[in-house]
C-alpha positions in Angstrom: 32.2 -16.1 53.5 29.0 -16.9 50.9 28.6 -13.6 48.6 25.4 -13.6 46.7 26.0 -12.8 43.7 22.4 -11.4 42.9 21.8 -9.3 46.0 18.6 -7.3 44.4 16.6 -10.6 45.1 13.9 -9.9 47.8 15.7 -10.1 51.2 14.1 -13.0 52.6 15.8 -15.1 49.8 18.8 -14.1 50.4 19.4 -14.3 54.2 21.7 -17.0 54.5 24.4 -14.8 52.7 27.0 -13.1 55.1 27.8 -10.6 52.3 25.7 -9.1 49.8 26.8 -7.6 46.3 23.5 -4.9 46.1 23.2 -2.7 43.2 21.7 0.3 43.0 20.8 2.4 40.2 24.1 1.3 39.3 26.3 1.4 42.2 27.9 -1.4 43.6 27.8 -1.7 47.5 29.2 -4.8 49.5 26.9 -5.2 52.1 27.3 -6.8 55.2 24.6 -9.0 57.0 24.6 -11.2 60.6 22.0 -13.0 61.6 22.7 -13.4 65.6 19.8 -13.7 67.0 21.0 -10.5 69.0 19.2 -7.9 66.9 17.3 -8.1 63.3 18.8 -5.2 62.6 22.1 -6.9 61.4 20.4 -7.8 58.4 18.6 -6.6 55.2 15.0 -6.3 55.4 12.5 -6.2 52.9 11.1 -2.7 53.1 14.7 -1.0 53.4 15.0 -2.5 49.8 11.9 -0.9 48.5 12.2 2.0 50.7 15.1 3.3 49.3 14.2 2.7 45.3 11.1 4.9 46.2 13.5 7.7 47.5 15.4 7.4 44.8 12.3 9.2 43.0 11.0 11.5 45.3 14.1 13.2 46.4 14.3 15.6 44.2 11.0 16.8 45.2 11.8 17.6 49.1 12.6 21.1 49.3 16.0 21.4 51.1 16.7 23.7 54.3 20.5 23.2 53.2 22.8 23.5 50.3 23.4 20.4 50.5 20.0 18.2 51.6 19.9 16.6 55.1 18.6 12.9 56.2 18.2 11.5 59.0 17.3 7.5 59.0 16.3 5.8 62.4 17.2 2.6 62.7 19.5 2.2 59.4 20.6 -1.6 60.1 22.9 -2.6 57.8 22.9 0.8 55.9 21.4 0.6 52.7 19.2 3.4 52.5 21.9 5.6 53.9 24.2 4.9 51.2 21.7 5.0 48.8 20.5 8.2 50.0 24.2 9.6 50.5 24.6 8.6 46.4 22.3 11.1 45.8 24.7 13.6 47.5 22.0 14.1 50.7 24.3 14.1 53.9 22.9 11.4 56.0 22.6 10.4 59.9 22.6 7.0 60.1 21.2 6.0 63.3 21.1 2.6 65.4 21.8 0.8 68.8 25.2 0.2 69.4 25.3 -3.4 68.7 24.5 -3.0 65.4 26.3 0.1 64.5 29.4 -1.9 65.5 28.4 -5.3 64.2 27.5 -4.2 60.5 26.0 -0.6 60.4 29.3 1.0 61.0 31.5 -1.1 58.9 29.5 -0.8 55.6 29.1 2.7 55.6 33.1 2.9 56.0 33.6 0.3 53.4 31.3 1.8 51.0 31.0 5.5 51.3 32.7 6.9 48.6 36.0 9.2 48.9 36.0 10.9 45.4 35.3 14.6 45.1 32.2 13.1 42.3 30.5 13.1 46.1 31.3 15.4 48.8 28.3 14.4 50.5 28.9 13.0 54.0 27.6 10.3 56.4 27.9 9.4 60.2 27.2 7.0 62.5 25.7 7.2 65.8 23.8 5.9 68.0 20.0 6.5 68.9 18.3 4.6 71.1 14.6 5.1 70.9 14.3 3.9 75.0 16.2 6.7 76.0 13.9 9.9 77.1 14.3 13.2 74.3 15.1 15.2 76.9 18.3 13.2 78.1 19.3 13.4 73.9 22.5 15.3 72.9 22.3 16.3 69.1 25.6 17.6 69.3 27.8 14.3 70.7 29.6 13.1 67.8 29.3 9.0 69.6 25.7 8.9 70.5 22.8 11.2 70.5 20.9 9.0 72.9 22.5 5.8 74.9 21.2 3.4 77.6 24.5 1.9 77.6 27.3 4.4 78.0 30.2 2.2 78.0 29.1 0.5 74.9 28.7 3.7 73.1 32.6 4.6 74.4 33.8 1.7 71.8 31.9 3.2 68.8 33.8 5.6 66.2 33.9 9.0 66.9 32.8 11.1 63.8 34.5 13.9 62.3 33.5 17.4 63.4 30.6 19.3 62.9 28.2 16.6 63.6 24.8 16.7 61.7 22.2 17.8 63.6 18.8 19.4 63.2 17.1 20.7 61.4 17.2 18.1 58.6 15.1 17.9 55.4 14.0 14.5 55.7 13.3 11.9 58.1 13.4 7.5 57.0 13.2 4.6 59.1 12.1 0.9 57.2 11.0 -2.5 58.9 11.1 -0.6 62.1 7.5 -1.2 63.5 7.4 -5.3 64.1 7.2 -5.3 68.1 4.4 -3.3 70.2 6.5 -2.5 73.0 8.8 -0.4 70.4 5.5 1.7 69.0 5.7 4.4 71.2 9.4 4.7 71.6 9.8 5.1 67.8 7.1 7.9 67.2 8.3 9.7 70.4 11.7 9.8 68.3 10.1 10.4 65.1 8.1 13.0 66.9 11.0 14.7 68.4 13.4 14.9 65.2 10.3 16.6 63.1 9.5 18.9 66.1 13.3 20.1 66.0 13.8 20.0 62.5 10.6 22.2 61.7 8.1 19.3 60.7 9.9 17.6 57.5 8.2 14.7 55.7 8.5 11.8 57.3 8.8 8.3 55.4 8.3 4.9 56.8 8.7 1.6 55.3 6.9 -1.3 56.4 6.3 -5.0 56.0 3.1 -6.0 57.0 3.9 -8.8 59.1 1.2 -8.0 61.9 -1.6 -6.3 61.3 -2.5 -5.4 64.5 0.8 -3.7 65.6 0.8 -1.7 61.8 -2.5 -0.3 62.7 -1.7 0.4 66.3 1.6 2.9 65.1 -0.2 4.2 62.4 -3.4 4.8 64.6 -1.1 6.1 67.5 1.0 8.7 64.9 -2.2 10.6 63.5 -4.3 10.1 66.8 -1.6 10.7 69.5 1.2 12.4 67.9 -0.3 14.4 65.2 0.5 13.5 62.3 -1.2 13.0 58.9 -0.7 9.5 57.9 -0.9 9.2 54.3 -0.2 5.6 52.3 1.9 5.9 48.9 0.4 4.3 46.0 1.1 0.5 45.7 1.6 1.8 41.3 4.3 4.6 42.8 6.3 2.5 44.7 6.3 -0.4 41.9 7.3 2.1 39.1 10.4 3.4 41.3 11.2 -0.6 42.0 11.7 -1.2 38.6 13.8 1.9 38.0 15.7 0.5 40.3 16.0 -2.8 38.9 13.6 -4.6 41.5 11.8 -6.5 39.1 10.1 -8.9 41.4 7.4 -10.8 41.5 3.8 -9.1 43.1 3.7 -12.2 45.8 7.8 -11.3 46.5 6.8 -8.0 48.1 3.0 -7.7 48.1 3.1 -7.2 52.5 5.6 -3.7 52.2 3.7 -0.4 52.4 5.4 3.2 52.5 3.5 5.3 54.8 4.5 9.5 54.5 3.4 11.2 58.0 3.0 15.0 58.0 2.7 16.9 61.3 -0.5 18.7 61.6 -1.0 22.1 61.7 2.9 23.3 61.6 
């Protein structure tokens, strides 16, 4: 198996590896990636990298319906903001399809959540699939809130008892828009978890790969779905990157954007 050895590079230098030794603000995490050709969510992804730095400084800030904060992440891949977000002792729902929940997603998080009482903070694994109507969702199964494929979802992990459910604090997803057929599902889900979790901050990170499908979502979320769509400062998110030790080059990550939706009026 090739380990890199220098995981904070930018993730498209560092594709080829099959494991990754990421650091963040300190913490080691072994990181598992595949590249298939089944799903890309099997392996790290630009924005997730720059996503997470730049929660890393804002969390603190969200004003928690919990004792202990709440996050829910759709689409979570490979599970770096999710662990990332979990070190900051937030309990965490890291969401996916089942392929890659059982291909990477659910490994890392079991190889790298961490068991000492330092962090009592929690995270599960389920799956949520964005095709699959809200009103057929079931916060409360501790396999799958949402699943086309039933018997798939039979092979996952069961999580421990209670499951997290809404209402959460905060809501993530990162180098999620990328395919215009998937622009609706994804803000119908995003739409749904604010609407049940009594309109928390929403934060998206995205690599601007195509222009016309960023503009579409981020059209479709204020126009459609009612959101304020609001873009984070390009100085903001490089100040948290090098906190984190992301000390890249401009041209290394100049297409990611961090987009915070609001819901209107709530």
């Amino acid at each position: 198996m090739r380990v890199s050895t220098t995981a904070t590079l930018p993730a498209h230098h560092i594709k080829h590896l099959q494991s990754l030794n990421y650091h963040f603000f300190g913490l080691p995490f072994l990181l598992l990636q595949r590249q298939d050709g089944t799903s890309t969510g099997t392996a790290l992804w630009l924005a997730a990298q720059c996503l997470s730095a730049y929660l890393a400084t804002i969390h603190k800030s969200i004003s928690p319906r919990h004792t202990r904060p709440r996050v829910l992440e759709l689409g979570s891949g490979i599970g770096l903001t999710a662990l990332a977000m979990n070190s900051f002792h937030w309990d965490v729902l890291a969401t996916d399809t089942a392929h890659t929940i059982c291909s990477v997603l659910a490994p890392n998080i079991a190889s790298n959540h961490p068991t000492s009482s330092r962090n009592d903070a929690i995270i599960q694994v389920r799956e949520l699939d964005w095709l699959v109507p809200p009103e057929s969702w079931d916060w409360g199964n501790p396999v799958a809130v949402a699943s086309s494929k039933p018997c798939l979802s039979a092979n996952l992990t069961r999580v421990c008892n209670p499951v997290l459910q809404p209402p959460f604090d905060l809501i993530v997803s990162s180098d999620t828009i990328y395919a215009v057929e998937l622009v609706q599902p994804l803000l119908r889900a995003i739409h749904t978890a604010v609407i049940a979790s009594g309109s928390p901050p929403v934060y998206l990170g995205i690599e601007r790969r195509d222009s016309a499908v960023i503009d579409r979502a981020l059209s479709e979320a204020e126009d459609v779905w009612g959101f304020t769509v609001t873009r984070v400062g390009h100085r903001s998110v490089s100040k948290a990157m090098k906190k984190g030790g992301l000390k890249w080059k401009k041209e290394d990550w100049d297409g990611v954007e961090i987009w915070r939706l609001k819901l209107k009026n709530v």
